[in-house]
N, CA, C and O atoms as CSV, one atom per row, in Angstrom:
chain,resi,resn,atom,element,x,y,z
A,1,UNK,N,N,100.205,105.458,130.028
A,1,UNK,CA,C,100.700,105.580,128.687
A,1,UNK,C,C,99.621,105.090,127.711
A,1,UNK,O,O,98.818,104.192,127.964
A,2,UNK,N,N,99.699,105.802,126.542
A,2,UNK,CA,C,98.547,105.426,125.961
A,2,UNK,C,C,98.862,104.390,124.514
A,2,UNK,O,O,99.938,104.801,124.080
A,3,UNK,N,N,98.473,103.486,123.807
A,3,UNK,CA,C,99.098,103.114,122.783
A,3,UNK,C,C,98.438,103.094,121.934
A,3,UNK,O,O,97.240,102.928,122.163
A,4,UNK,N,N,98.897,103.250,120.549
A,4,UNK,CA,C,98.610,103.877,119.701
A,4,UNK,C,C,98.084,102.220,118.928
A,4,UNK,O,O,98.875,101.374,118.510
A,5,UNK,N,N,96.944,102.138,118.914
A,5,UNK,CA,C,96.408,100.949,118.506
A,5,UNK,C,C,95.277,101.344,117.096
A,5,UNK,O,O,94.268,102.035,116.950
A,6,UNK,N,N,96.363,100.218,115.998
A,6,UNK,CA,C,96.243,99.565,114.555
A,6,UNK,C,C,95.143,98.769,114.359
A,6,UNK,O,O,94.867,98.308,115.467
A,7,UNK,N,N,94.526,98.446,113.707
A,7,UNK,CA,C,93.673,97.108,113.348
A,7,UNK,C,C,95.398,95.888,112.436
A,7,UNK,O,O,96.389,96.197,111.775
A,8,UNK,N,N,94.885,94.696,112.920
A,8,UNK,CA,C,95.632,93.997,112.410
A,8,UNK,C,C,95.378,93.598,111.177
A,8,UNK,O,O,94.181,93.610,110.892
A,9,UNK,N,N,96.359,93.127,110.061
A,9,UNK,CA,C,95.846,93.339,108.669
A,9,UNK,C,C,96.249,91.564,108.212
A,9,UNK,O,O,97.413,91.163,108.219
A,10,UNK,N,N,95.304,90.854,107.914
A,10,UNK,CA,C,95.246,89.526,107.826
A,10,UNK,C,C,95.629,89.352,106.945
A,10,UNK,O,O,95.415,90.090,105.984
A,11,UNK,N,N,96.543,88.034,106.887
A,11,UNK,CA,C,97.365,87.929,105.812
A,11,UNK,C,C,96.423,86.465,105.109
A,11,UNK,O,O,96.495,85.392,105.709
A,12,UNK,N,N,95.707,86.568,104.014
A,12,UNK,CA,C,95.196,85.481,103.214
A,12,UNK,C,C,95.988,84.278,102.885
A,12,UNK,O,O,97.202,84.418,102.730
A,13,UNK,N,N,95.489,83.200,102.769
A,13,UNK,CA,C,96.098,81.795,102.335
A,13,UNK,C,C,96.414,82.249,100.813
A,13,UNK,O,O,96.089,83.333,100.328
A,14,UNK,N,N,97.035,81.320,100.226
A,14,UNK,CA,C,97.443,81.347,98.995
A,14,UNK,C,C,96.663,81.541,98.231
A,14,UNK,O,O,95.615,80.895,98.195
A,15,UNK,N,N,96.997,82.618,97.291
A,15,UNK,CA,C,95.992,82.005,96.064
A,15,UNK,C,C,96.230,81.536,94.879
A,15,UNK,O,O,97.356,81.642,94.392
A,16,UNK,N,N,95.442,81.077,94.370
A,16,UNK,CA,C,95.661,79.713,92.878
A,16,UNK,C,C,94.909,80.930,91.929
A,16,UNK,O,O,94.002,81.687,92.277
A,17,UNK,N,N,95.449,80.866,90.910
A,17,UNK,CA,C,95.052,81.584,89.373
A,17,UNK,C,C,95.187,80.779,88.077
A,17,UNK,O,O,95.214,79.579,88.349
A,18,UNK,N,N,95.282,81.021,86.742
A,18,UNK,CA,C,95.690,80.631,85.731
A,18,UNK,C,C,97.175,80.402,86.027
A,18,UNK,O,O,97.865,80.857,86.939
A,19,UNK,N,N,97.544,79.426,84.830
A,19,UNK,CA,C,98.623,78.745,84.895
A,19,UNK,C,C,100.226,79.866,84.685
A,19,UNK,O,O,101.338,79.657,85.171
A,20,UNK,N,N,99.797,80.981,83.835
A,20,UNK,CA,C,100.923,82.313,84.176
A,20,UNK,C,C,101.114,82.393,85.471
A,20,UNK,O,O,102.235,82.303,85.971
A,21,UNK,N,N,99.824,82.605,86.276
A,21,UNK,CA,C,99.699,83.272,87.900
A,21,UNK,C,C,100.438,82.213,88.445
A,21,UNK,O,O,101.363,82.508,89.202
A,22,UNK,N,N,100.186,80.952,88.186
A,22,UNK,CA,C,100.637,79.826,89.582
A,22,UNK,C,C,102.374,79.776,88.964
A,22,UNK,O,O,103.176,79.526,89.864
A,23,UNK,N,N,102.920,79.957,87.737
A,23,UNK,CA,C,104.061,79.646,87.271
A,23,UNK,C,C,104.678,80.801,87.913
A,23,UNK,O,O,105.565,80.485,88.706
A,24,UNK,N,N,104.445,82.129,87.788
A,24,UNK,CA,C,105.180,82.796,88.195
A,24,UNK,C,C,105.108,83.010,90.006
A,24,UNK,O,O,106.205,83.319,90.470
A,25,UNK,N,N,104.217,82.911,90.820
A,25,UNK,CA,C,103.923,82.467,92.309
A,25,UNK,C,C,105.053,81.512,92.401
A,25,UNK,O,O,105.647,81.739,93.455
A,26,UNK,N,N,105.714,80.342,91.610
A,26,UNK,CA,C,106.668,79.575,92.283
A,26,UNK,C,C,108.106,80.673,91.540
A,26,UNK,O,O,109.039,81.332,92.001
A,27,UNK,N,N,107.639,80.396,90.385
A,27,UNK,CA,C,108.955,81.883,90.046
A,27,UNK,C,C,109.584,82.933,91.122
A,27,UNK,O,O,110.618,83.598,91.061
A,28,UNK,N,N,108.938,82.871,91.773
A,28,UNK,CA,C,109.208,83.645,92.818
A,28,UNK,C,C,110.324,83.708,93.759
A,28,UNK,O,O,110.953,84.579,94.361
A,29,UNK,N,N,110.320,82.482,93.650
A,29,UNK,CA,C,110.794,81.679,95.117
A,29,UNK,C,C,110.909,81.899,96.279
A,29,UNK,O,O,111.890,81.611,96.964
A,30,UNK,N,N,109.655,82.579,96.732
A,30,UNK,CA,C,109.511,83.005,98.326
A,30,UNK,C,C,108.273,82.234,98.532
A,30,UNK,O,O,107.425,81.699,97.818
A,31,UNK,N,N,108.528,82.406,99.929
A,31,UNK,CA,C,106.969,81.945,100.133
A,31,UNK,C,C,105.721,81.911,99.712
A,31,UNK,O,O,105.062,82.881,100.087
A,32,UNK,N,N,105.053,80.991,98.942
A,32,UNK,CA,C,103.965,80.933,97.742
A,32,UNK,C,C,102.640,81.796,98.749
A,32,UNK,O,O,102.139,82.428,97.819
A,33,UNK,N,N,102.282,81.969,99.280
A,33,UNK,CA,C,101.098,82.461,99.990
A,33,UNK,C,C,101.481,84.107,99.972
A,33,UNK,O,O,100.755,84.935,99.422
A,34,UNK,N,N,103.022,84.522,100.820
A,34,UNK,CA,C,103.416,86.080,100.415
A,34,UNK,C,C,103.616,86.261,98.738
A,34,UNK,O,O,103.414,87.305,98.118
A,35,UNK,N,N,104.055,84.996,98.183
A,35,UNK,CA,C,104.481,85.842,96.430
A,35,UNK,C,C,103.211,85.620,95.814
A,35,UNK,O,O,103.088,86.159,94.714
A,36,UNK,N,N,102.150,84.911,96.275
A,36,UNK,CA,C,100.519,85.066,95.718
A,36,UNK,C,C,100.112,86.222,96.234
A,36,UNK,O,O,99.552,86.857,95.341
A,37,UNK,N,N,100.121,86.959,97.510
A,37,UNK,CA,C,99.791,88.197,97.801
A,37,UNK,C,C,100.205,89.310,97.340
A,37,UNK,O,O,99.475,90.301,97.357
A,38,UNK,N,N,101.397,89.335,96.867
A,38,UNK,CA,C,102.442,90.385,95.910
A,38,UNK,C,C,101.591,90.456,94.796
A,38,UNK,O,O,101.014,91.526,94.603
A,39,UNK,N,N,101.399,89.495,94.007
A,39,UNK,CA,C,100.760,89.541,92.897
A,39,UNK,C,C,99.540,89.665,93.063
A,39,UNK,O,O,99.165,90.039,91.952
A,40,UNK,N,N,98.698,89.607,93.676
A,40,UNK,CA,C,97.036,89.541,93.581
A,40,UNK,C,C,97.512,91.049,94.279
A,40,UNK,O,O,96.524,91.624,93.824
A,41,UNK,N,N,97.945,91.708,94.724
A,41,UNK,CA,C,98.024,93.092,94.357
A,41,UNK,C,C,98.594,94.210,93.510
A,41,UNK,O,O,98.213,95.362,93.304
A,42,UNK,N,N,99.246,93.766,93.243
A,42,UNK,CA,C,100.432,94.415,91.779
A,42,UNK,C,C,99.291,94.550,90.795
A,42,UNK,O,O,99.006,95.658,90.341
A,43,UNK,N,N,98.414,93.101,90.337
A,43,UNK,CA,C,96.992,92.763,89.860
A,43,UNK,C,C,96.549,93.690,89.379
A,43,UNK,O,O,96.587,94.201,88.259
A,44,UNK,N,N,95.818,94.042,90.896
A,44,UNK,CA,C,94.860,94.872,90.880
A,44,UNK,C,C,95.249,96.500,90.068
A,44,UNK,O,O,94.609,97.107,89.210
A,45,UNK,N,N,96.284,96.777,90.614
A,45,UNK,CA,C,96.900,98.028,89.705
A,45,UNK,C,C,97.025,97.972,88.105
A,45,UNK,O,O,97.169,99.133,87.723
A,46,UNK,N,N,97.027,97.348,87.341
A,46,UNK,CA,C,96.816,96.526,86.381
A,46,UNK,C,C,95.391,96.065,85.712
A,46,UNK,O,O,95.061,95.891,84.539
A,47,UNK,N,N,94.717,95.948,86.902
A,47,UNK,CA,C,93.363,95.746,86.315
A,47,UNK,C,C,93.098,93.996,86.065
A,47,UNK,O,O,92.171,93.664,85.327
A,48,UNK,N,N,93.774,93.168,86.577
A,48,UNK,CA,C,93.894,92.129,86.434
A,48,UNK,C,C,93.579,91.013,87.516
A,48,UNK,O,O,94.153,91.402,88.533
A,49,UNK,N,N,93.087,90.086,87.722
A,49,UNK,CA,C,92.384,89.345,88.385
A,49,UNK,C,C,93.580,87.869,88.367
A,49,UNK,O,O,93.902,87.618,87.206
A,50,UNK,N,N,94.116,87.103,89.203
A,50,UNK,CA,C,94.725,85.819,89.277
A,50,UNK,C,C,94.573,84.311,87.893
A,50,UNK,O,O,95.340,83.676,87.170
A,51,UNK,N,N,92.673,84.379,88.280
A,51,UNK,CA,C,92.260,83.456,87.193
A,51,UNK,C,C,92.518,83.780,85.376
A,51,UNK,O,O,92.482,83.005,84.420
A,52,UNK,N,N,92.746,85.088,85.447
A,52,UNK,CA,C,92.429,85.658,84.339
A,52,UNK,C,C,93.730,86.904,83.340
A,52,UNK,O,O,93.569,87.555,82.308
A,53,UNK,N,N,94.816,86.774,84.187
A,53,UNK,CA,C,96.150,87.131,84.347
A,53,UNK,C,C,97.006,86.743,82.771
A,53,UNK,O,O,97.456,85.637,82.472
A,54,UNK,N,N,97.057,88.018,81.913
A,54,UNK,CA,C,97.439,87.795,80.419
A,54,UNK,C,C,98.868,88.077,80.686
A,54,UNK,O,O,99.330,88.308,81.803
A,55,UNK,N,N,99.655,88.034,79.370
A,55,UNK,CA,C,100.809,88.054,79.683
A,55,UNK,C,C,101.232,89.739,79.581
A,55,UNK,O,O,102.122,90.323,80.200
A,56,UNK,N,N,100.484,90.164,78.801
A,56,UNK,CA,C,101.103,91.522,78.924
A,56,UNK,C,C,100.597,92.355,79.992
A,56,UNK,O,O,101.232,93.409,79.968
A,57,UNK,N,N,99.591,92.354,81.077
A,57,UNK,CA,C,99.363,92.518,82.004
A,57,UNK,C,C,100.461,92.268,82.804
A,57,UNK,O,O,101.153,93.229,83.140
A,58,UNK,N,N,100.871,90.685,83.325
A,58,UNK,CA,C,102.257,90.313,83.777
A,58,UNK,C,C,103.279,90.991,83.454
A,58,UNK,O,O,103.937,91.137,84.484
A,59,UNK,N,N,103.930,91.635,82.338
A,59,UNK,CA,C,105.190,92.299,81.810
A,59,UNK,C,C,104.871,93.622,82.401
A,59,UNK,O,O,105.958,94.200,82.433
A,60,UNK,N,N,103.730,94.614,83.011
A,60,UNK,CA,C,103.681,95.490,82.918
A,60,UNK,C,C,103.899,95.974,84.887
A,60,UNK,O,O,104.301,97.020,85.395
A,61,UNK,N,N,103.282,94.289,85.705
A,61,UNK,CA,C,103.636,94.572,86.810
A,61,UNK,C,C,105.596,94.278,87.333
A,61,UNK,O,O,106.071,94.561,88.433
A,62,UNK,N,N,106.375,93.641,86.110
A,62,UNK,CA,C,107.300,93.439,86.650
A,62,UNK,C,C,108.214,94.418,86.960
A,62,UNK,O,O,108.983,94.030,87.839
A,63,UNK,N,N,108.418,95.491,86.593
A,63,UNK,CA,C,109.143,96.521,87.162
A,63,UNK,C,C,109.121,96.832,88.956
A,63,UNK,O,O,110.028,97.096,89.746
A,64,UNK,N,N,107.594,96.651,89.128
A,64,UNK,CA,C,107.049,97.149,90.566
A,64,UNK,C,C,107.568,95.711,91.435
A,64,UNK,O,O,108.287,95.826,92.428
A,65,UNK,N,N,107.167,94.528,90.990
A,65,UNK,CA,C,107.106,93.315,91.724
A,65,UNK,C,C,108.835,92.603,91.307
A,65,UNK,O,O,109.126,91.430,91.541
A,66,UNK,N,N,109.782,93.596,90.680
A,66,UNK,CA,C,111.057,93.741,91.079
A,66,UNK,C,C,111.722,94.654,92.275
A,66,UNK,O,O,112.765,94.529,92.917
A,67,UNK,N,N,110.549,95.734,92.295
A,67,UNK,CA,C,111.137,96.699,93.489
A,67,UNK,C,C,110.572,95.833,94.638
A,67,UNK,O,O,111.384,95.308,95.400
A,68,UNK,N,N,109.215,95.634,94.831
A,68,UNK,CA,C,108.999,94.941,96.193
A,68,UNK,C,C,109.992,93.687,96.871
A,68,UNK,O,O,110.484,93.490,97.982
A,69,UNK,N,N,109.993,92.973,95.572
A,69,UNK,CA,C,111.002,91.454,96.118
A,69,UNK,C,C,112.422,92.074,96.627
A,69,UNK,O,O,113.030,91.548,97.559
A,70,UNK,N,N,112.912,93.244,95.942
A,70,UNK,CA,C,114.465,93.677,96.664
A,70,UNK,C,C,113.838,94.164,97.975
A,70,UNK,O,O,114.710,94.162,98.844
A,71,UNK,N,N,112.484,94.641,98.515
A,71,UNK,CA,C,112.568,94.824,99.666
A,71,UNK,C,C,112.409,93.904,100.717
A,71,UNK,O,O,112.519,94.213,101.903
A,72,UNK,N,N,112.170,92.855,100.326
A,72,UNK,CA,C,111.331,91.567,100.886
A,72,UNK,C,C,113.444,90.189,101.016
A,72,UNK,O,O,113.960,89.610,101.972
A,73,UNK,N,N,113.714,90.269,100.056
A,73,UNK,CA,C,114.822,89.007,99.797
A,73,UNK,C,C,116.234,90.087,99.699
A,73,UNK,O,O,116.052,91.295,99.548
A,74,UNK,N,N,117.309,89.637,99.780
A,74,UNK,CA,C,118.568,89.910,99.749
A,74,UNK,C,C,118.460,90.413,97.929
A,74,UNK,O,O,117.485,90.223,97.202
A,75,UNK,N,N,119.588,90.987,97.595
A,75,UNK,CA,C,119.750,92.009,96.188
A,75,UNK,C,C,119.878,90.469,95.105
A,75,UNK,O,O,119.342,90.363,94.002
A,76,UNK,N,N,120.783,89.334,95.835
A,76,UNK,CA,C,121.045,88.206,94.564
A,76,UNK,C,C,119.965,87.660,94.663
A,76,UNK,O,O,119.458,87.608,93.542
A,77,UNK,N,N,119.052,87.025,95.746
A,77,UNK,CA,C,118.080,86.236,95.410
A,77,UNK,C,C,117.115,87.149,94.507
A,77,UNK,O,O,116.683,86.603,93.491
A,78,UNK,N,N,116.714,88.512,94.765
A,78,UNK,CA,C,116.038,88.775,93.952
A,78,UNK,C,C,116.111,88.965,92.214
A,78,UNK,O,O,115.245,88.644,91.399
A,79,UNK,N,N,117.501,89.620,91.952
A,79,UNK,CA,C,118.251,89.082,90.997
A,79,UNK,C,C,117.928,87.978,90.228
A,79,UNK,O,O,117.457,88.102,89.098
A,80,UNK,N,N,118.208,86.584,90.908
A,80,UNK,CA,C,117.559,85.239,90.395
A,80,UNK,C,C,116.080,84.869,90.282
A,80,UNK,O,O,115.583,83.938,89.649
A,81,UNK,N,N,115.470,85.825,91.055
A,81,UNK,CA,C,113.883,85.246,91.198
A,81,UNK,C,C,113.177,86.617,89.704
A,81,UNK,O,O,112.131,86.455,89.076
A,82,UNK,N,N,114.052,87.686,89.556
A,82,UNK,CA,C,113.649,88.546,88.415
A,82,UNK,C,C,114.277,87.609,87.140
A,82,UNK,O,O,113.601,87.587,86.111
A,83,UNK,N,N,115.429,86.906,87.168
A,83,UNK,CA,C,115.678,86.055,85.940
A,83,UNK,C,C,114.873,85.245,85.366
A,83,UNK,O,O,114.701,85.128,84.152
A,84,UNK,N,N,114.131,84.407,86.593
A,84,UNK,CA,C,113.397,83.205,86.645
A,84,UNK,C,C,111.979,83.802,85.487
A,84,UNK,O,O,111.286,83.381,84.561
A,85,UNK,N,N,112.143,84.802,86.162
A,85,UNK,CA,C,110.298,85.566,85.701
A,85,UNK,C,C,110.631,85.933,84.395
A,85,UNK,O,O,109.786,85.543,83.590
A,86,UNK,N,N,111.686,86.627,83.836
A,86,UNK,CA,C,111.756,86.978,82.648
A,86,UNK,C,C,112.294,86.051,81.322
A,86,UNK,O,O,112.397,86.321,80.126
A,87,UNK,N,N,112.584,84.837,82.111
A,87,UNK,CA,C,112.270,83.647,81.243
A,87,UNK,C,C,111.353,83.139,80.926
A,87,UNK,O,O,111.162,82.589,79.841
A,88,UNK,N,N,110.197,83.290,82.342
A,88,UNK,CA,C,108.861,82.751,81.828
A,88,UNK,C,C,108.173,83.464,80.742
A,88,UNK,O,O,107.423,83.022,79.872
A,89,UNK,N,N,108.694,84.977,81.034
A,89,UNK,CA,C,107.729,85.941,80.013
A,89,UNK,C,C,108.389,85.307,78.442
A,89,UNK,O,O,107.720,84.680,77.621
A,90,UNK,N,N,109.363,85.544,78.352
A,90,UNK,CA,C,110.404,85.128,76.846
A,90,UNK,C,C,109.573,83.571,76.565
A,90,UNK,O,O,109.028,83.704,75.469
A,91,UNK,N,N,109.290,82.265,77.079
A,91,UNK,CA,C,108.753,81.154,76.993
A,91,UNK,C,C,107.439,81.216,76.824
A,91,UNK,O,O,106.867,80.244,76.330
A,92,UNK,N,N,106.739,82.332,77.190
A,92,UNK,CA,C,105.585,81.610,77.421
A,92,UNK,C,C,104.503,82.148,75.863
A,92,UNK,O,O,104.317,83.224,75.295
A,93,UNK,N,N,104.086,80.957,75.691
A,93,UNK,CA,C,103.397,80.566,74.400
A,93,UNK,C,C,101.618,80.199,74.730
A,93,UNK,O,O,101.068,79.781,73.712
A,94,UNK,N,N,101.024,80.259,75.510
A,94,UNK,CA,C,99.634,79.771,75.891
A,94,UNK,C,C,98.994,80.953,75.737
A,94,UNK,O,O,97.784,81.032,75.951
């Protein structure tokens, strides 16, 4: 039998950004290393880098990084973890 052999796809340590990036990484409330990987790719679609992460950049990945978390967490936690985020956006003043 023959098997159909993948390269394995490494999953990076956390990453640290500006203070939007790290606020919304706990906003999350999943695992900070997977909800830093969510975002340092959502990012990139965006054009946006962790350290350097504006807010309207942020408002523009949340639609997408609402669909991923319902695939990732149950329908209420994500629910609460999309509340969490759209308070930060409404708060945030820096």
């Amino acid at each position: 039998m023959t098997r159909n052999r993948t390269t394995t796809r490494v999953i990076e340590e956390m990453v640290f950004g500006n203070s939007l990036f790290d606020r919304a990484v706990v906003a999350l409330g999943i695992d900070r290393s997977a909800a830093s990987r969510i975002l340092v790719e959502l990012g990139k679609e965006v054009g946006a880098q962790p350290q350097s992460l504006t807010i309207t950049q942020f408002t523009r990945m949340l639609p997408e990084l609402g669909r991923r978390l319902r695939l990732l967490v149950p329908e209420s936690q994500a629910e609460r973890a999309m509340e969490r985020l759209k308070t930060l956006v409404v708060q945030w003043n820096e």
